[in-house]
C-alpha positions as CSV (number, residue, x, y, z in Angstrom):
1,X,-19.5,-15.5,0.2
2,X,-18.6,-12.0,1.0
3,X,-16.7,-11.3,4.3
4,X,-17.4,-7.9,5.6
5,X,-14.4,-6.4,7.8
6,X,-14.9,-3.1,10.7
7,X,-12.2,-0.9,10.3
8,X,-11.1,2.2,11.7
9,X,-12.2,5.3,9.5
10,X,-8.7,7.3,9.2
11,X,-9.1,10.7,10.4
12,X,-7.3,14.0,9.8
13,X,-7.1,17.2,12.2
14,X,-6.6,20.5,10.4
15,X,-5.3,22.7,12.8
16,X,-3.6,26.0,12.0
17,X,-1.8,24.3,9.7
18,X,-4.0,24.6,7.0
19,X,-6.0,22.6,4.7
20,X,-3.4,21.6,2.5
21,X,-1.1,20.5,5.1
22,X,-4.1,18.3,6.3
23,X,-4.7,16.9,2.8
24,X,-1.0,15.8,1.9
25,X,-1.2,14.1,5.7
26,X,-4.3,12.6,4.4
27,X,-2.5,11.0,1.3
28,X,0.2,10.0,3.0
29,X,-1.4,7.9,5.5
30,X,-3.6,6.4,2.9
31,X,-0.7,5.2,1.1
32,X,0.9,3.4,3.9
33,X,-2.5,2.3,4.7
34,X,-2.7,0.7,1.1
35,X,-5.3,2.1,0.3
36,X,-4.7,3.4,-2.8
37,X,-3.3,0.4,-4.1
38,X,-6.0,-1.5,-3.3
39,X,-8.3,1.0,-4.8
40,X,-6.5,0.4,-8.3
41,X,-6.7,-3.6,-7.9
42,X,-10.5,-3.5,-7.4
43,X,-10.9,-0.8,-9.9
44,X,-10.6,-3.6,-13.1
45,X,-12.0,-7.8,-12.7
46,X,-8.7,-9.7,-13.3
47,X,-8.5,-13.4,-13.9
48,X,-7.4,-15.9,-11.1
49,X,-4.3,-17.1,-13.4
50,X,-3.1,-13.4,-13.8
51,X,-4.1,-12.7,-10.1
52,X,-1.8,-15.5,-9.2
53,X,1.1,-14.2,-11.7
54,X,0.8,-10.9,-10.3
55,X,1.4,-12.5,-6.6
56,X,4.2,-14.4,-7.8
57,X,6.0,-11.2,-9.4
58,X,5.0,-9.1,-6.4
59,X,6.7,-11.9,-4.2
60,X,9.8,-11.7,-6.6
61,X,10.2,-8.3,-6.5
62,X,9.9,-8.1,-2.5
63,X,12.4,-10.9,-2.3
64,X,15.1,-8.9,-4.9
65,X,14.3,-5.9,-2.8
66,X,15.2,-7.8,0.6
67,X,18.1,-9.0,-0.9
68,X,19.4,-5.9,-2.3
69,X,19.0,-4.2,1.0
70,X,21.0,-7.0,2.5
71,X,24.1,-6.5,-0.1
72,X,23.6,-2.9,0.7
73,X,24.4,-2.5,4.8
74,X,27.9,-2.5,5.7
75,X,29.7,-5.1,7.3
76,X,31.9,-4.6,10.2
């Protein structure tokens, strides 16, 4: 079964900035938004046991990266 989701379309006001300006705000709030990288993931079919791998690594790689950021802050 396919679940549908209602989302808000982002939008982008060019002003007197300029087109460009408006284009790079654009990209920017689609990456934060994901939606790039979800883009890429739906691009190709991958199987459930490298889906699952890929979770796995991507939960590895946020936890080194919490971590990291913890051995990083100063203590006083």
């Amino acid at each position: 079964m396919v679940e549908t989701v209602q989302v808000k379309p982002i939008e982008v006001h060019v002003g007197e900035r300029g087109l460009e300006r408006a284009v790079k705000h654009l990209k920017r709030k689609m990456a934060t938004e994901g939606i790039l990288r979800e883009l890429k993931r739906r691009r190709h079919y991958m199987k459930p046991s490298i889906k699952k791998r890929k979770k796995a690594a991507e939960a590895a790689r946020r936890r080194r990266k919490r971590v990291r950021q913890m051995n990083e802050r100063p203590s006083f």
